[in-house]
TIFI-621478 format. One record per residue (C-alpha): residue number from 1; residue in one letter; chain; x negated, y negated, z negated. Coordinates in pm, 1 decimal, decimal comma, padded with zeros to 6 digits, always signed. Example, Ala and Ser with C-alpha at 12.3 -4.5 7.8 and 13.67 -1.06 7.14 Angstrom:
2
SITE_1_A_A_-01230,0_+00450,0_-00780,0;
SITE_2_S_A_-01367,0_+00106,0_-00714,0;
! end
This chain:
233
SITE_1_X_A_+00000,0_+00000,0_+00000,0;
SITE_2_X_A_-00307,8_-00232,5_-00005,5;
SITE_3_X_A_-00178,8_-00342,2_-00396,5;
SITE_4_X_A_-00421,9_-00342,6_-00642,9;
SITE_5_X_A_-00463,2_-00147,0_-00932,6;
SITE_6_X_A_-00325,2_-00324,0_-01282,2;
SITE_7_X_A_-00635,0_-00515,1_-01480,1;
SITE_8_X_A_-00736,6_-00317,0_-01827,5;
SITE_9_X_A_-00719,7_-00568,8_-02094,2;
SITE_10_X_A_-00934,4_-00618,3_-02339,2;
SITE_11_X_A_-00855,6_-00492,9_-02699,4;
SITE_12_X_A_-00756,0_-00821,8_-02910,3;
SITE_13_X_A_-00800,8_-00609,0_-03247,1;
SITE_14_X_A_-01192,2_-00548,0_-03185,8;
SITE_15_X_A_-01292,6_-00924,1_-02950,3;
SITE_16_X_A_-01094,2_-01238,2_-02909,2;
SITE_17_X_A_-01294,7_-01227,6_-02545,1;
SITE_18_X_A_-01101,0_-01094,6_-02258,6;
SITE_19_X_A_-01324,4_-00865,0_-02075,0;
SITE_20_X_A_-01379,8_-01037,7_-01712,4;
SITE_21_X_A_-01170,3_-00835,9_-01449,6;
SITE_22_X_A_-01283,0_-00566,8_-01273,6;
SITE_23_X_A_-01404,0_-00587,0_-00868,9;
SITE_24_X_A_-01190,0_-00463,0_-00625,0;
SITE_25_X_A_-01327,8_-00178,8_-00459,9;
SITE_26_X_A_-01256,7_-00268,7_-00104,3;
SITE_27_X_A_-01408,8_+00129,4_+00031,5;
SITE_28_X_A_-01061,2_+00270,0_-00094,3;
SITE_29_X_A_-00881,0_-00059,2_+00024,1;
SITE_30_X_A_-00567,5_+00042,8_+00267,2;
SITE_31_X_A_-00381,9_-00192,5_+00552,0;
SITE_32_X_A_-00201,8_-00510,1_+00414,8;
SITE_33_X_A_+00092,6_-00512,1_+00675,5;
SITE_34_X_A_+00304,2_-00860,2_+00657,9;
SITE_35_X_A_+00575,2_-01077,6_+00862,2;
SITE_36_X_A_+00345,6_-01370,2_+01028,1;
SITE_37_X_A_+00683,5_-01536,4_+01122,6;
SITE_38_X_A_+00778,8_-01544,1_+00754,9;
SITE_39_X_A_+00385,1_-01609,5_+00699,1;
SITE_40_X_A_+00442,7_-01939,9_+00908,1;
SITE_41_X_A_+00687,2_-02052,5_+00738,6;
SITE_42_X_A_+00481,4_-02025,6_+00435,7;
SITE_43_X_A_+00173,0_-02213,3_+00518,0;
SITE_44_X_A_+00300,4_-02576,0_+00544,6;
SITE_45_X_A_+00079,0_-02657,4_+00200,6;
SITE_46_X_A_-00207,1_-02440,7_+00326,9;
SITE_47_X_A_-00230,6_-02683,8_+00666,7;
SITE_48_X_A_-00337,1_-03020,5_+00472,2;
SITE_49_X_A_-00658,1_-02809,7_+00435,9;
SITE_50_X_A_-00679,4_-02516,8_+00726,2;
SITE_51_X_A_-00509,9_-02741,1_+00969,6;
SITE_52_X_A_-00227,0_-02682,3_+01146,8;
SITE_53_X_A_-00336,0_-02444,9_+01403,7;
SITE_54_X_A_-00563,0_-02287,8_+01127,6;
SITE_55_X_A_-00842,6_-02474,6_+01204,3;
SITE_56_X_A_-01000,9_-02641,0_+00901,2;
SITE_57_X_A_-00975,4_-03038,9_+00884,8;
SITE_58_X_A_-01313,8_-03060,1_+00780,9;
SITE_59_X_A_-01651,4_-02876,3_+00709,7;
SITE_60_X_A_-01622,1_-02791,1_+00386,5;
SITE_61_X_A_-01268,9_-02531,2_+00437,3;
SITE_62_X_A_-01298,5_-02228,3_+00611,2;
SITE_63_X_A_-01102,0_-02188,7_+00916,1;
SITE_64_X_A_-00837,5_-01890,2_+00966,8;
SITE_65_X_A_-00737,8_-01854,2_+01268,3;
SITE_66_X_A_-00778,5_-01514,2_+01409,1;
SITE_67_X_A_-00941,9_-01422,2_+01140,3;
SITE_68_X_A_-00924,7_-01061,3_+00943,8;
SITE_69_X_A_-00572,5_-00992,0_+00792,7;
SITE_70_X_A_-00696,6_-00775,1_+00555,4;
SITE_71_X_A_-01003,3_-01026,6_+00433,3;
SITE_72_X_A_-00747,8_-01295,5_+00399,4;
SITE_73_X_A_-00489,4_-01047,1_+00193,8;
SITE_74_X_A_-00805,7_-00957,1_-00035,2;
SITE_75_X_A_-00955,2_-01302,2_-00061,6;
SITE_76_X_A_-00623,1_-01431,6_-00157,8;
SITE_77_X_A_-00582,4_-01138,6_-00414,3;
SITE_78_X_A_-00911,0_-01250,8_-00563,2;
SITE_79_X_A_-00862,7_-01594,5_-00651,7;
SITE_80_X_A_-00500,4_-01539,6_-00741,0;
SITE_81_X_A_-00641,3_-01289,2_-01030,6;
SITE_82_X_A_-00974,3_-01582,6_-01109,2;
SITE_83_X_A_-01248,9_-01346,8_-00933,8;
SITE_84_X_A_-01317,0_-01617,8_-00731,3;
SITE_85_X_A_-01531,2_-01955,4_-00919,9;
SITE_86_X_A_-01274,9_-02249,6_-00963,2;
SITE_87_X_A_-01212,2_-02456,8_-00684,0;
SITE_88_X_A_-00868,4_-02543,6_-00540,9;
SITE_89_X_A_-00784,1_-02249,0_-00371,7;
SITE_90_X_A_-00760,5_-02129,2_-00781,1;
SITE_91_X_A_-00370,4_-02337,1_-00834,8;
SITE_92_X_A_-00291,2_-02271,1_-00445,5;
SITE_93_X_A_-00313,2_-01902,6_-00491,5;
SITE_94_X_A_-00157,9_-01859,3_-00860,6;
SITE_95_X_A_+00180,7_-01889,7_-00757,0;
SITE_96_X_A_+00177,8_-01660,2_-00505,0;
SITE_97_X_A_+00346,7_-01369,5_-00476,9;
SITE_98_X_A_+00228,2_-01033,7_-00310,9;
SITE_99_X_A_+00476,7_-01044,5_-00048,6;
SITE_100_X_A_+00351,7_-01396,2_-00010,7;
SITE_101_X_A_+00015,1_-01274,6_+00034,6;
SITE_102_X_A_+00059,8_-01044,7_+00279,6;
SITE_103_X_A_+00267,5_-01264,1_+00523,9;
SITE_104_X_A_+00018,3_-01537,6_+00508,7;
SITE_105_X_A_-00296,7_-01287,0_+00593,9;
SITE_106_X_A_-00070,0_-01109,0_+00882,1;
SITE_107_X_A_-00016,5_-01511,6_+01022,3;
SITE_108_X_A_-00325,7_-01622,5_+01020,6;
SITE_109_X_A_-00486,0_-01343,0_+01177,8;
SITE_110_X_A_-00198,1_-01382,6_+01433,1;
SITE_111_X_A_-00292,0_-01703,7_+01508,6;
SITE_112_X_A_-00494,1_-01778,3_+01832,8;
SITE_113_X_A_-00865,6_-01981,8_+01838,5;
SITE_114_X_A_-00788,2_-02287,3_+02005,9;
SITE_115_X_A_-01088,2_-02420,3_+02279,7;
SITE_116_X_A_-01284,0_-02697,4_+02128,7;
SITE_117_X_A_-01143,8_-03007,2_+02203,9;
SITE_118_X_A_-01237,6_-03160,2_+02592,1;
SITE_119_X_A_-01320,9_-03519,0_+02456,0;
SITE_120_X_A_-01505,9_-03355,8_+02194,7;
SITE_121_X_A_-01910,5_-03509,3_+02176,6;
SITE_122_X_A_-02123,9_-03245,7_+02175,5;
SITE_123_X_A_-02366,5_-03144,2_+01915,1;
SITE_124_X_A_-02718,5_-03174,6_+01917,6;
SITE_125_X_A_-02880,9_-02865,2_+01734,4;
SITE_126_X_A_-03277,9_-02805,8_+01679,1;
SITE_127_X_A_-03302,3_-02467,7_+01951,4;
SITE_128_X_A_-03571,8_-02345,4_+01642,8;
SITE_129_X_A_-03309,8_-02326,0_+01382,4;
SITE_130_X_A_-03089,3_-02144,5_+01618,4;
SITE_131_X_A_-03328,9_-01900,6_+01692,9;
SITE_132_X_A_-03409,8_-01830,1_+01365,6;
SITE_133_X_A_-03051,1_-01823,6_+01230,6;
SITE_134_X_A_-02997,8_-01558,2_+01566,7;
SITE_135_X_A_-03272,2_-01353,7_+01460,3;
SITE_136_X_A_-03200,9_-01278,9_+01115,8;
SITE_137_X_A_-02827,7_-01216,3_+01216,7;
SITE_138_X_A_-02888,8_-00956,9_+01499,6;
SITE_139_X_A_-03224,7_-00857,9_+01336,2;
SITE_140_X_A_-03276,9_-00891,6_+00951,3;
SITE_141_X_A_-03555,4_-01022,2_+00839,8;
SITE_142_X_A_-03769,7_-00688,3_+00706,2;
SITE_143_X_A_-04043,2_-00919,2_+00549,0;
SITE_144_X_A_-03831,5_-01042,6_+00290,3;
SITE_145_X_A_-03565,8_-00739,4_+00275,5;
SITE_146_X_A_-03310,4_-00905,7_+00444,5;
SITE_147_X_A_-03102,0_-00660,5_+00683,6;
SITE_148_X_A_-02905,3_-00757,8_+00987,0;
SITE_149_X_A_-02581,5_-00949,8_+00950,7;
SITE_150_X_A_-02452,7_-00749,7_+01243,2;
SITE_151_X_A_-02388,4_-00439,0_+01075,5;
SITE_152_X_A_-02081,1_-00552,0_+00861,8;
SITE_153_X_A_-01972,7_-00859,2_+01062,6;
SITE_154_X_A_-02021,2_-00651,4_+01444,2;
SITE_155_X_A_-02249,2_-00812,9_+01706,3;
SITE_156_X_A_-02085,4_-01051,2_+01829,4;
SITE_157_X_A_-01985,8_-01188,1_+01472,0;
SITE_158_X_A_-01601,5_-01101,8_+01519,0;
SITE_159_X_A_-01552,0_-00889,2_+01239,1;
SITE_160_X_A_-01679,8_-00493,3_+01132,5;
SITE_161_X_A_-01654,4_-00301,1_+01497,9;
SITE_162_X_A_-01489,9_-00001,4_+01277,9;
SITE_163_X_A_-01216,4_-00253,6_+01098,5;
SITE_164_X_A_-00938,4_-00032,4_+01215,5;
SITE_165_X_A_-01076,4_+00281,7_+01123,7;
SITE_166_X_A_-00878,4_+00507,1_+00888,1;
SITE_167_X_A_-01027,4_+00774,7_+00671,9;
SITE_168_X_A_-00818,8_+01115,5_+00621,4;
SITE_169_X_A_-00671,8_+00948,6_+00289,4;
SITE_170_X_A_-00536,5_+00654,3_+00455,2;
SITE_171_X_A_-00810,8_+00395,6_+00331,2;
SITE_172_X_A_-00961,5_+00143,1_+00557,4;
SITE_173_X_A_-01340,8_+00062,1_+00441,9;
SITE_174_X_A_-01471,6_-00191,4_+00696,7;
SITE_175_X_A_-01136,2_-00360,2_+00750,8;
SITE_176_X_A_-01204,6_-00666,0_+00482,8;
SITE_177_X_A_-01543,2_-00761,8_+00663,5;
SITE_178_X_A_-01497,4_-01116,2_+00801,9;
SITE_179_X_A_-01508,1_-01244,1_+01104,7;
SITE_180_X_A_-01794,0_-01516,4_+01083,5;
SITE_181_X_A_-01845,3_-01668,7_+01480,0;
SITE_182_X_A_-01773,9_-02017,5_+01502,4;
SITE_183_X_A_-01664,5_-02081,1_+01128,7;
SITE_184_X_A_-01740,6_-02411,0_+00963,0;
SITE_185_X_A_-02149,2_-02427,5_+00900,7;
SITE_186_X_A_-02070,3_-02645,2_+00527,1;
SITE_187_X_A_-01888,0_-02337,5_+00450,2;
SITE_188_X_A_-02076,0_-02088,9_+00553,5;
SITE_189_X_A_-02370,5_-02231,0_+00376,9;
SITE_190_X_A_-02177,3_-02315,2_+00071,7;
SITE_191_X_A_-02059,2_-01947,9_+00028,2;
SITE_192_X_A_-02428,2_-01787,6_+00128,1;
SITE_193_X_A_-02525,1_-02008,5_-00172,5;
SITE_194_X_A_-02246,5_-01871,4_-00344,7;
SITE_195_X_A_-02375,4_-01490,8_-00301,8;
SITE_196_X_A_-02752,2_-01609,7_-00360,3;
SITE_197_X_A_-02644,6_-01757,7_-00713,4;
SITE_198_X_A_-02448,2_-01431,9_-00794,6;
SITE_199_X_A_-02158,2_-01701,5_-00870,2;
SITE_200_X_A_-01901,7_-01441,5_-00675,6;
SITE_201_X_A_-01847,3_-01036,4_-00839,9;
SITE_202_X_A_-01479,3_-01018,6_-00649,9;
SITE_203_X_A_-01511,6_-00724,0_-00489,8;
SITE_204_X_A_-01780,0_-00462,5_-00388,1;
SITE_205_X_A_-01837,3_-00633,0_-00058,7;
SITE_206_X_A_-01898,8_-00945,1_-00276,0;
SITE_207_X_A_-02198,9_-00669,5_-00433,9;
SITE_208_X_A_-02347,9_-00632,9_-00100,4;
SITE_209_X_A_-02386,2_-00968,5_-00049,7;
SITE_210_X_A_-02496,0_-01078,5_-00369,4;
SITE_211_X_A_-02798,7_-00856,9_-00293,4;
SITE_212_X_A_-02839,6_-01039,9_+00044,1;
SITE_213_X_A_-02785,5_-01294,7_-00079,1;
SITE_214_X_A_-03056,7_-01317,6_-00344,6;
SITE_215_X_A_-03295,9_-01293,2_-00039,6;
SITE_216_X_A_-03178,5_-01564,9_+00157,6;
SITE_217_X_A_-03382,7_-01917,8_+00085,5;
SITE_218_X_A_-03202,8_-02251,1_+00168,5;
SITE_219_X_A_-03412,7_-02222,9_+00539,8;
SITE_220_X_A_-03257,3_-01923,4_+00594,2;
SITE_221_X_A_-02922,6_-01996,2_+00473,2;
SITE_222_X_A_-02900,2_-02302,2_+00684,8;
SITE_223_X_A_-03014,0_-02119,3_+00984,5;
SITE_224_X_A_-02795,6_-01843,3_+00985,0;
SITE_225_X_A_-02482,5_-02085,0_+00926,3;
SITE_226_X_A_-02585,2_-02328,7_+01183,2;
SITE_227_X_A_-02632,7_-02056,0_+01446,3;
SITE_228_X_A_-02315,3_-01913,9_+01303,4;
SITE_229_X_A_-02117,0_-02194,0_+01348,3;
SITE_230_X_A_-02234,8_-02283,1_+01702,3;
SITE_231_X_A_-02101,9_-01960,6_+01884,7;
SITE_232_X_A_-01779,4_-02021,9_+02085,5;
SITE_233_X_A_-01509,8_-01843,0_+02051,6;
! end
């Protein structure tokens, strides 16, 4: 069903602490299946941020077009439960409902990239730091233990090439890998930090990059965000 298993609280006879919540494993996640019409009709607060056509107003939000439905359903899950560090996405998810959820992840990833903009200026980007940021993606970097960005995120950045794969017990583990061409470069670099500062435990993808993470210095976060963020769609 893609809903998440109840949080274990913590004893209030033995620690006045509640114990953090637990990660979501996302191997043994399943499909998220919602309306995007109904989705639509949800998202009228979530466009003074993601824009309209879920394209983010500015560099620091994330945009959502096309992407994942099950990263958005599990994203939104996280900060919904406070996996996620505070930010405003924290009061925009409590209120939602899991219904909610799901019909909001099933419209955005319904949603089609729109072509940049023909007025548009274009952007001029250093050709080292988008060599760099292409060669750790497609390659790793082996001297400082960094592996390919391709593996989980595909080749062509579009999301895990086995997303739709379903083992014999239903679960789908590579479905909640992003898609990560052409997203917002502040946001991609503010979330790599995010991962390098271990300031995310939401899930066990969020694991897997927390290790990455760790190994990526600000050159090579800015690199791989910038290159990142200058693929077309």
């Amino acid at each position: 069903t893609g809903r998440p298993a109840p949080n274990q609280c913590a004893n209030s006879a033995t620690t006045a602490t509640p114990a953090p919540p637990a990660r979501y494993d996302l191997r043994s996640a399943h499909a998220a299946s919602g309306d995007a019409l109904a989705g639509k009709g949800k998202s009228e607060v979530c466009a003074a941020c993601h824009g309209g056509d879920g394209i983010a107003i500015t560099p620091a939000f994330p945009n959502l077009a096309g992407q994942k439905a099950a990263y958005l359903y599990w994203a939104l899950l996280a900060y919904k439960s406070g996996r996620m560090p505070e930010s405003p996405m924290t009061a925009m998810a409590a209120p939602l409902e899991e219904q909610d959820i799901r019909d909001l992840s099933a419209y955005y990833a319904s949603l089609p990239v729109p072509p940049p903009a023909a007025d548009a200026p274009p952007v001029e980007l250093d050709p080292a730091l988008l060599s760099q940021g292409q060669a750790i993606y497609r390659d790793g970097d082996a001297s400082k233990g960094i592996p390919p960005c391709q593996g989980c995120h595909g080749v062509d950045g579009r999301g895990n090439p086995r997303a739709d794969f379903v083992d014999r017990s239903g679960r789908m583990p590579y479905a909640a890998y992003p898609a990560l061409r052409g997203q917002q470069n502040d946001y991609l670099q503010t979330r790599l930090q995010q991962f390098h500062d271990d300031a995310i435990d939401a899930s066990s993808n969020s694991r897997v990059m927390h290790g990455i993470g760790q190994r990526l210095d600000a050159d090579s976060i800015k690199a791989v965000s910038t290159w990142l963020s200058s693929l077309k769609q």
